[in-house]
HTML snippet that shows the backbone in 3Dmol.js (N, CA, C, O; Angstrom):
<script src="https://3Dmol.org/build/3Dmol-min.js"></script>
<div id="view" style="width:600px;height:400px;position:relative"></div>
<script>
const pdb = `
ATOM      1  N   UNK A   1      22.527  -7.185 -95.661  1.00  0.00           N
ATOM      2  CA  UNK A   1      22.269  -8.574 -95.975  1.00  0.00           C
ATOM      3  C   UNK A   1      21.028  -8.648 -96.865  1.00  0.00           C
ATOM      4  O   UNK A   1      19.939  -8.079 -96.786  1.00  0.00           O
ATOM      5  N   UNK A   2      21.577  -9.604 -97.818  1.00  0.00           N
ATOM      6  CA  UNK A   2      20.114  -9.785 -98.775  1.00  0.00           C
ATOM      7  C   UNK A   2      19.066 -10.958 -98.259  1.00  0.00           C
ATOM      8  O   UNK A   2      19.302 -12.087 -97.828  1.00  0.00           O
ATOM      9  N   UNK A   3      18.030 -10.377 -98.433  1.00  0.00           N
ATOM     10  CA  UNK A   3      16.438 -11.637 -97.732  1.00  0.00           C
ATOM     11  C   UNK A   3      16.387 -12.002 -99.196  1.00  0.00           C
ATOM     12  O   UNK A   3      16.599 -11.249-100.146  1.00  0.00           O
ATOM     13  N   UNK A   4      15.942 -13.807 -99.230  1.00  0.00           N
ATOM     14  CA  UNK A   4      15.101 -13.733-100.312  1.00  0.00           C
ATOM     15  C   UNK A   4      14.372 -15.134-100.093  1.00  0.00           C
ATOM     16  O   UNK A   4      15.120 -15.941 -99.541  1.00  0.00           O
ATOM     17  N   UNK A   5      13.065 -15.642-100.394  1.00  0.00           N
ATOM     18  CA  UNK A   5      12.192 -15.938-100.306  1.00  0.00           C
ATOM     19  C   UNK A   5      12.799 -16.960-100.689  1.00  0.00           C
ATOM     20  O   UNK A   5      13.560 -17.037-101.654  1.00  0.00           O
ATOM     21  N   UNK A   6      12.294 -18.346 -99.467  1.00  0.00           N
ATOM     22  CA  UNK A   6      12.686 -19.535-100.052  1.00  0.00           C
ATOM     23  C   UNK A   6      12.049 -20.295-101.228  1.00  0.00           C
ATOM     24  O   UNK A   6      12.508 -21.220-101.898  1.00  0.00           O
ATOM     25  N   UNK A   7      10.478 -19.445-101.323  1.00  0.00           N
ATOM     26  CA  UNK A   7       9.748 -20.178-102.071  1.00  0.00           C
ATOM     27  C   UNK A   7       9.740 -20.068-103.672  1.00  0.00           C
ATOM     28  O   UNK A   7       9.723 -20.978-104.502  1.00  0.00           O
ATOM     29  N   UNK A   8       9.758 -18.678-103.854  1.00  0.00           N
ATOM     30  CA  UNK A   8       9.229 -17.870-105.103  1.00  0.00           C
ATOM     31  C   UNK A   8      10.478 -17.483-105.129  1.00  0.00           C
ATOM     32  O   UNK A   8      10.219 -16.627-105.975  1.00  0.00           O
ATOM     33  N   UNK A   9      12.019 -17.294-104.900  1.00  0.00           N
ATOM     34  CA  UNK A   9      12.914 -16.584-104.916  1.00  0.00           C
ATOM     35  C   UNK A   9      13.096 -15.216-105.210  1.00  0.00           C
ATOM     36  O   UNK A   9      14.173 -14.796-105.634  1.00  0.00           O
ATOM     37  N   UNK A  10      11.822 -14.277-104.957  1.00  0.00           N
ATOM     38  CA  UNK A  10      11.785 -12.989-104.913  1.00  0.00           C
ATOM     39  C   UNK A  10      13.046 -12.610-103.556  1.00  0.00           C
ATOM     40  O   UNK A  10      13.269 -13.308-102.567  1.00  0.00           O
ATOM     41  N   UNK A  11      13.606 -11.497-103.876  1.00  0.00           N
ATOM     42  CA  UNK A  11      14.431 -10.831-102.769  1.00  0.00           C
ATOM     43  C   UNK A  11      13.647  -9.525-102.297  1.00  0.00           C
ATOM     44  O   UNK A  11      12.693  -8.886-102.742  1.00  0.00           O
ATOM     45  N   UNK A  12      14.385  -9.435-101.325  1.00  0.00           N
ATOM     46  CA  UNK A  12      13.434  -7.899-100.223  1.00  0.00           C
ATOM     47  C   UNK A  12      14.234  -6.657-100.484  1.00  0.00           C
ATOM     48  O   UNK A  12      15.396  -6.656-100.079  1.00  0.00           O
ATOM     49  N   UNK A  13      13.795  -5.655-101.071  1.00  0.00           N
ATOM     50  CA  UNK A  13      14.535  -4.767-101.419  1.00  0.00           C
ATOM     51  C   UNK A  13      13.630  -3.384-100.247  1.00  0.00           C
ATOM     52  O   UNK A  13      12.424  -3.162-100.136  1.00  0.00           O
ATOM     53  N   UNK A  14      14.871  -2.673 -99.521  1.00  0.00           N
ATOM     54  CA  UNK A  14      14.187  -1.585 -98.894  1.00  0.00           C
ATOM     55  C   UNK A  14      13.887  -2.152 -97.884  1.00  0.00           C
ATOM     56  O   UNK A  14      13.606  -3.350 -97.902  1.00  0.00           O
ATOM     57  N   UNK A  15      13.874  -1.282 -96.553  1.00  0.00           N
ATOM     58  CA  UNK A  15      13.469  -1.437 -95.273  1.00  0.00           C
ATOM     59  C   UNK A  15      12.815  -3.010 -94.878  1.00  0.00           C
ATOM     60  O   UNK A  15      12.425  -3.541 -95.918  1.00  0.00           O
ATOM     61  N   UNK A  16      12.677  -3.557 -94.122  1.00  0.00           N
ATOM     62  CA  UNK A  16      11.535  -4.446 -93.364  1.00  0.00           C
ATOM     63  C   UNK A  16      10.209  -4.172 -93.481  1.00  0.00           C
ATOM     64  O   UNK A  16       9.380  -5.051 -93.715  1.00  0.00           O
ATOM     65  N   UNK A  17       9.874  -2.730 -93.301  1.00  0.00           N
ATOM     66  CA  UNK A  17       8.514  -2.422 -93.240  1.00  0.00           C
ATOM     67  C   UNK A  17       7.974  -1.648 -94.319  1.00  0.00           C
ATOM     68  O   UNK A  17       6.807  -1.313 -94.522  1.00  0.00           O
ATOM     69  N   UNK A  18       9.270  -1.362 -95.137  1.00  0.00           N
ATOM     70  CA  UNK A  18       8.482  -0.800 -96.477  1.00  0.00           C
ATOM     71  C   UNK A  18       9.031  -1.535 -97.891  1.00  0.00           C
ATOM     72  O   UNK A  18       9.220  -1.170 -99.052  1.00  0.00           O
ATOM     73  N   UNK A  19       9.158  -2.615 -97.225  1.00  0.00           N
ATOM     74  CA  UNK A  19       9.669  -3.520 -98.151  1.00  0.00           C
ATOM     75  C   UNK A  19       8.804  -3.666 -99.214  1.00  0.00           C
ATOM     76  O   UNK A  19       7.597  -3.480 -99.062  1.00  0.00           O
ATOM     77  N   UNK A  20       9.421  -4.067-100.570  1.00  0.00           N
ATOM     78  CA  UNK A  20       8.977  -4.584-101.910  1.00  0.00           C
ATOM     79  C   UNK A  20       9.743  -6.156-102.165  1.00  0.00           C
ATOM     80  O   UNK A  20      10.773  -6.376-101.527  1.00  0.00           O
ATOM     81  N   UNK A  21       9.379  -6.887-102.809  1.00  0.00           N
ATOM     82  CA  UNK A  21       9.613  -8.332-103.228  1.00  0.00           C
ATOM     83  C   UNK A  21       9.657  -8.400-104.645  1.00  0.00           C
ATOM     84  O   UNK A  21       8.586  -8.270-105.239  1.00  0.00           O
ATOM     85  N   UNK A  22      11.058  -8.643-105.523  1.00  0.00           N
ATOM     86  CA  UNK A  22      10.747  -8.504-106.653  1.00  0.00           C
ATOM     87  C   UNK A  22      11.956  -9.926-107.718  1.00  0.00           C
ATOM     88  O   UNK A  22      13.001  -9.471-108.184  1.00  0.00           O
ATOM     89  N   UNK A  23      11.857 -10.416-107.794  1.00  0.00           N
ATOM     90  CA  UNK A  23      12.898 -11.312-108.563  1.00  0.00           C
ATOM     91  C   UNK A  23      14.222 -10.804-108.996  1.00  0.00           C
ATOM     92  O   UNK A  23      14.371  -9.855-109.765  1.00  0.00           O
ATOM     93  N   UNK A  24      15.402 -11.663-108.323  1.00  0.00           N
ATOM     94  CA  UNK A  24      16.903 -10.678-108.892  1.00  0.00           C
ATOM     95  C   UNK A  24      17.489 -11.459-109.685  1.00  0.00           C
ATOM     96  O   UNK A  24      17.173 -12.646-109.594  1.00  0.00           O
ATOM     97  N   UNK A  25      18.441 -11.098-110.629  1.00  0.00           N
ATOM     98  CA  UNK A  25      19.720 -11.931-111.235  1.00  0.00           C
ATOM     99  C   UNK A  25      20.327 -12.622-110.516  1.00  0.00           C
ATOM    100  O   UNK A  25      20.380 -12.329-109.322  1.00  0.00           O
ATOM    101  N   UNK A  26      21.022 -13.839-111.048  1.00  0.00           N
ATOM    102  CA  UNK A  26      22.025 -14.600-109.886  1.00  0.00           C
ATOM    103  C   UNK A  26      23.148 -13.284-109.369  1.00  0.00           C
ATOM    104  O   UNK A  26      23.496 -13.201-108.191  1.00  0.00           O
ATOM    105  N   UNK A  27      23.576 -12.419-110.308  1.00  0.00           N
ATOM    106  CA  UNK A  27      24.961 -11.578-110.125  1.00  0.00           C
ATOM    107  C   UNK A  27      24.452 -10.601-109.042  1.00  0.00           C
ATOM    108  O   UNK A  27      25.273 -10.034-108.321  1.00  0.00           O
ATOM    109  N   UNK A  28      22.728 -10.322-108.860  1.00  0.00           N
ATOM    110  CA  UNK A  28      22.431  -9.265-107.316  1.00  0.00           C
ATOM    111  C   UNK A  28      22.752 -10.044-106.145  1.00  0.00           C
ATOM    112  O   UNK A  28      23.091  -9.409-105.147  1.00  0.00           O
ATOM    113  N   UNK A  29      22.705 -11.333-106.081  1.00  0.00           N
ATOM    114  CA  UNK A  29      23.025 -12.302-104.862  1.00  0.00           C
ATOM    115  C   UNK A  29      24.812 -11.967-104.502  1.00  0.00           C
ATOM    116  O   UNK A  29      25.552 -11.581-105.406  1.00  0.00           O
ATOM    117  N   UNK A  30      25.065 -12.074-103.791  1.00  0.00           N
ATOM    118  CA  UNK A  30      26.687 -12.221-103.159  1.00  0.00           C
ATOM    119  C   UNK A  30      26.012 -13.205-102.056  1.00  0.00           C
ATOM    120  O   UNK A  30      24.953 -13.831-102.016  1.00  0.00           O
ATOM    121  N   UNK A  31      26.995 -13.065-101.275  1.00  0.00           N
ATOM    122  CA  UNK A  31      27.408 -13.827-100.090  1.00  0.00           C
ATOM    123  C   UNK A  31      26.857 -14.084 -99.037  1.00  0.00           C
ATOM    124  O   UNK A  31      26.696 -15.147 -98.437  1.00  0.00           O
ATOM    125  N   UNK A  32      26.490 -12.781 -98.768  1.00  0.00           N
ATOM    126  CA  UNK A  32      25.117 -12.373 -97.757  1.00  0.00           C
ATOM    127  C   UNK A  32      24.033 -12.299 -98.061  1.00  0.00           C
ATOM    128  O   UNK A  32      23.389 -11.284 -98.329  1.00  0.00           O
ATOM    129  N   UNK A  33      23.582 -13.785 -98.049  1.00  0.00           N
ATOM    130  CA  UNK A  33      22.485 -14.200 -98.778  1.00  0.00           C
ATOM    131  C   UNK A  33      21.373 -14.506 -97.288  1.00  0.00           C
ATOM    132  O   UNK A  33      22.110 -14.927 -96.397  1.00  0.00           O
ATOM    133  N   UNK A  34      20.122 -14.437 -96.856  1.00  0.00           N
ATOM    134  CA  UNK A  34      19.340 -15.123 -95.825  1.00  0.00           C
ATOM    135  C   UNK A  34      18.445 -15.360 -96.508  1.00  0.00           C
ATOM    136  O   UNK A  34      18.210 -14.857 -97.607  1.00  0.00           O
ATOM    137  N   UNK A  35      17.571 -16.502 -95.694  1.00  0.00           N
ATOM    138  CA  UNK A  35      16.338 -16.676 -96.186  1.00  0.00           C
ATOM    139  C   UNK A  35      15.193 -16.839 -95.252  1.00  0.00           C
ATOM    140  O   UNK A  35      15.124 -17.170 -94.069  1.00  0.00           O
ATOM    141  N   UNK A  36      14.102 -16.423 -96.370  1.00  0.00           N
ATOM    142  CA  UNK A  36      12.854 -16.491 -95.119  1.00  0.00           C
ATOM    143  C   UNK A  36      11.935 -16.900 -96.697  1.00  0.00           C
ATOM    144  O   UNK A  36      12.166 -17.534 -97.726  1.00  0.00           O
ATOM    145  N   UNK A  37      10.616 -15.966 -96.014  1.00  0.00           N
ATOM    146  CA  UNK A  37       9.374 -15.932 -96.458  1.00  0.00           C
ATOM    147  C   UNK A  37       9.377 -14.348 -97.100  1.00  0.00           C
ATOM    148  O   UNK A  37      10.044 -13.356 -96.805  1.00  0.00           O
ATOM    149  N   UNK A  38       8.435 -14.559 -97.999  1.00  0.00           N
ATOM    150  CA  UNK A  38       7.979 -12.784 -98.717  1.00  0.00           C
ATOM    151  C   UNK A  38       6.726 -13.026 -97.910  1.00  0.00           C
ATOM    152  O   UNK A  38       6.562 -14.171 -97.488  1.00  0.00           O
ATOM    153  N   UNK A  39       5.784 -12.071 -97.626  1.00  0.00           N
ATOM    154  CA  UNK A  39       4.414 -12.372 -97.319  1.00  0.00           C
ATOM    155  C   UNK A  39       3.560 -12.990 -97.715  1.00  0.00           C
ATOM    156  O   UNK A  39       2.640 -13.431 -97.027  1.00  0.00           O
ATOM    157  N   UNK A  40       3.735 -13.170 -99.143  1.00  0.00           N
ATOM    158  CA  UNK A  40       2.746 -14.078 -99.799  1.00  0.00           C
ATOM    159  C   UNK A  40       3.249 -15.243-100.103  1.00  0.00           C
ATOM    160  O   UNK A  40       2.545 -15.596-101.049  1.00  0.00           O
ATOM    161  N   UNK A  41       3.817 -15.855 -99.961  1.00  0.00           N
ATOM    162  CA  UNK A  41       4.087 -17.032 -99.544  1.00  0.00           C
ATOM    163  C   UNK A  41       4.028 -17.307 -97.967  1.00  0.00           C
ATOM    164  O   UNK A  41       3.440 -18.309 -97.560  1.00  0.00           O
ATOM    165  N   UNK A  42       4.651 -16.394 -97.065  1.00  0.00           N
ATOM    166  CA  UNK A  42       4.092 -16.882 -95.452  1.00  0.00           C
ATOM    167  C   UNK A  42       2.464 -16.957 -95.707  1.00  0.00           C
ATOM    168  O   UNK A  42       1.990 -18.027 -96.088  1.00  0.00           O
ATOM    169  N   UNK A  43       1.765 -16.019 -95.532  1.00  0.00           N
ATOM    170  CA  UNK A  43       0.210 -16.109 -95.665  1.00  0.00           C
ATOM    171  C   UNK A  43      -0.072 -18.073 -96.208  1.00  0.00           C
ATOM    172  O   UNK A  43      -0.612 -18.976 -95.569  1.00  0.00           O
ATOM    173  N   UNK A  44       0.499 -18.086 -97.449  1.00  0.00           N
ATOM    174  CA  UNK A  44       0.392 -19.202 -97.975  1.00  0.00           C
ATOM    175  C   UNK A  44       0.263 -20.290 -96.651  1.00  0.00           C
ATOM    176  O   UNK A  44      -0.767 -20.614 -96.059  1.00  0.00           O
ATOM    177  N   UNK A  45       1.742 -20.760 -96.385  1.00  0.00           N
ATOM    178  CA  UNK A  45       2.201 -21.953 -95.752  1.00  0.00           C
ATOM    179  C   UNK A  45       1.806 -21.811 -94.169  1.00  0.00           C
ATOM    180  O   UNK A  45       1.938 -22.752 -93.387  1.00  0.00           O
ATOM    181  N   UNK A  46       1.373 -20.692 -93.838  1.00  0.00           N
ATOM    182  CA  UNK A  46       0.631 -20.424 -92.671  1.00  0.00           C
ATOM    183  C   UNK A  46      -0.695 -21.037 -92.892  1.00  0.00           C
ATOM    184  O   UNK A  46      -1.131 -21.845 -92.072  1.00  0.00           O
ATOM    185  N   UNK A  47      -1.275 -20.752 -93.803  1.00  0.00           N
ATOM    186  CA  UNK A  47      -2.482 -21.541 -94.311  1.00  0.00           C
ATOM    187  C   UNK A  47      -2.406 -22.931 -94.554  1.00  0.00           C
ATOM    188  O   UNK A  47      -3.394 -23.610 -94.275  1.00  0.00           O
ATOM    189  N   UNK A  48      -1.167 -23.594 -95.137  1.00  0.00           N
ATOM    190  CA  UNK A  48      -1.442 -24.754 -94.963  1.00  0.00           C
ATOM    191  C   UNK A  48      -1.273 -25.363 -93.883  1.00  0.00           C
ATOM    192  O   UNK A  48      -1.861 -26.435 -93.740  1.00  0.00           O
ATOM    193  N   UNK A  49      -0.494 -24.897 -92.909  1.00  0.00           N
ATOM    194  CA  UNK A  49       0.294 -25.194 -91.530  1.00  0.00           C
ATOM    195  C   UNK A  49      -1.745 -25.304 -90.732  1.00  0.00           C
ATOM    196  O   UNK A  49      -2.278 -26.395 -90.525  1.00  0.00           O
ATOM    197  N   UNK A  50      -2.329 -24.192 -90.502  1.00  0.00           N
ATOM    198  CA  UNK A  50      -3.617 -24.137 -90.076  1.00  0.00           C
ATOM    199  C   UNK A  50      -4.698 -25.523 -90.659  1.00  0.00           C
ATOM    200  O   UNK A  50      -5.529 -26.059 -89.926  1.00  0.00           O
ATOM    201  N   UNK A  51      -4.485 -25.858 -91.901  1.00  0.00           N
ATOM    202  CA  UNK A  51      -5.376 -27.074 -92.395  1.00  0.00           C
ATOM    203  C   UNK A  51      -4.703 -28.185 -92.123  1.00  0.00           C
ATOM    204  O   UNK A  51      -5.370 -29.198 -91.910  1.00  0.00           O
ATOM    205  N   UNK A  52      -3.489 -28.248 -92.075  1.00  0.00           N
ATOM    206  CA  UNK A  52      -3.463 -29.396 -91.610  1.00  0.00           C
ATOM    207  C   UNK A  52      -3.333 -30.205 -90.087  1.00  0.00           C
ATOM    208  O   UNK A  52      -3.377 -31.407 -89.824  1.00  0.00           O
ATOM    209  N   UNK A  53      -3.127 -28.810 -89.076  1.00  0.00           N
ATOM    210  CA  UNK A  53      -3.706 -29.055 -87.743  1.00  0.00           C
ATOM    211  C   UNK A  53      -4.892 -29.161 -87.723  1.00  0.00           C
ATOM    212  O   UNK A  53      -5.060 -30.005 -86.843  1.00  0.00           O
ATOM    213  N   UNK A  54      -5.983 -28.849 -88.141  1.00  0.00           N
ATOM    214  CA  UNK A  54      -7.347 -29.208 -88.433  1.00  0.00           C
ATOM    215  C   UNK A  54      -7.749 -30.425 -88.607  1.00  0.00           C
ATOM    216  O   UNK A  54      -8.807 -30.946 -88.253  1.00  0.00           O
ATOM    217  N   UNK A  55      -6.770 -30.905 -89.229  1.00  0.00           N
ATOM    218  CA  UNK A  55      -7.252 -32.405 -90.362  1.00  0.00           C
ATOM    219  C   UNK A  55      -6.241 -33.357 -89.233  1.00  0.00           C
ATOM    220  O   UNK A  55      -5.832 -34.486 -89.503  1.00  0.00           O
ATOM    221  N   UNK A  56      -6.078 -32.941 -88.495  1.00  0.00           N
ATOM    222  CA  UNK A  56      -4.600 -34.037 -87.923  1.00  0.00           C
ATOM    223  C   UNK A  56      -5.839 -35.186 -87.189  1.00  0.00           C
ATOM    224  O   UNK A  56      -6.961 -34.980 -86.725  1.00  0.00           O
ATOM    225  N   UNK A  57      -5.026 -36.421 -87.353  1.00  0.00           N
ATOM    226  CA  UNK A  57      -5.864 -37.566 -86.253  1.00  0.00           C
ATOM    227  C   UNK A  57      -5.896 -37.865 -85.022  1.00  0.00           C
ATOM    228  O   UNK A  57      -4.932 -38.440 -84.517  1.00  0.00           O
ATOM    229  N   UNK A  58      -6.858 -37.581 -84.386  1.00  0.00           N
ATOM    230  CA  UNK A  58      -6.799 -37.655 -82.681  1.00  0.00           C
ATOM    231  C   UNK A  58      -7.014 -39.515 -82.566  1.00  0.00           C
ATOM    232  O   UNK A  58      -7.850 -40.300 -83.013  1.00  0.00           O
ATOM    233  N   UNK A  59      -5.894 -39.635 -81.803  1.00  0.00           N
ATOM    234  CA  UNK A  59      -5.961 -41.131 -81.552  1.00  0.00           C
ATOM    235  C   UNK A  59      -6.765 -41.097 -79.840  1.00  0.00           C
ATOM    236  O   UNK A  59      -6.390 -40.519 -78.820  1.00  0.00           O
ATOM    237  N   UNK A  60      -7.870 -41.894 -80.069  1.00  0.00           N
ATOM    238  CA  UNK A  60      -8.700 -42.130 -78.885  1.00  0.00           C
ATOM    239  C   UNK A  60      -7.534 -42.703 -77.861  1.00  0.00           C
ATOM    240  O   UNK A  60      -6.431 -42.986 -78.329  1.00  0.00           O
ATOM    241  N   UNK A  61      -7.882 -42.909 -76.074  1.00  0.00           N
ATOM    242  CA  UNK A  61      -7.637 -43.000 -74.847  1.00  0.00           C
ATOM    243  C   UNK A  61      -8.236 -44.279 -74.880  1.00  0.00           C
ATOM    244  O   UNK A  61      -8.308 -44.954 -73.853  1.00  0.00           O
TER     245      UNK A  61
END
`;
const viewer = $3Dmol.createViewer("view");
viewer.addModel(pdb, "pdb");
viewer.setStyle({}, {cartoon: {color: "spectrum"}});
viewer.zoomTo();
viewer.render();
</script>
């Protein structure tokens, strides 16, 4: 199955853990397509996910 990054549409080529992220043609995609995150984009939206629990409004009692 092919991974590819919802954000940056890089795909995961090679293992999970020795993975590389690199941009494909529409014709490398087939069918078995999934999607996630590359790391640098998780890092990213993990970061924004963290600022904006930070910034959220506590409504007083």
């Amino acid at each position: 199955m092919i991974v590819q990054c919802c954000v940056c549409k890089k795909i995961r080529r090679g293992p999970e853990g020795s993975a590389t992220w690199s941009l494909a043609a529409k014709e490398d995609l087939g069918p078995g397509v999934s999607h996630g995150y590359c790391p640098k984009c998780a890092d990213k939206a993990l970061a924004q996910i963290r600022n904006a629990q930070g910034k959220s409004v506590r409504i007083p009692k």
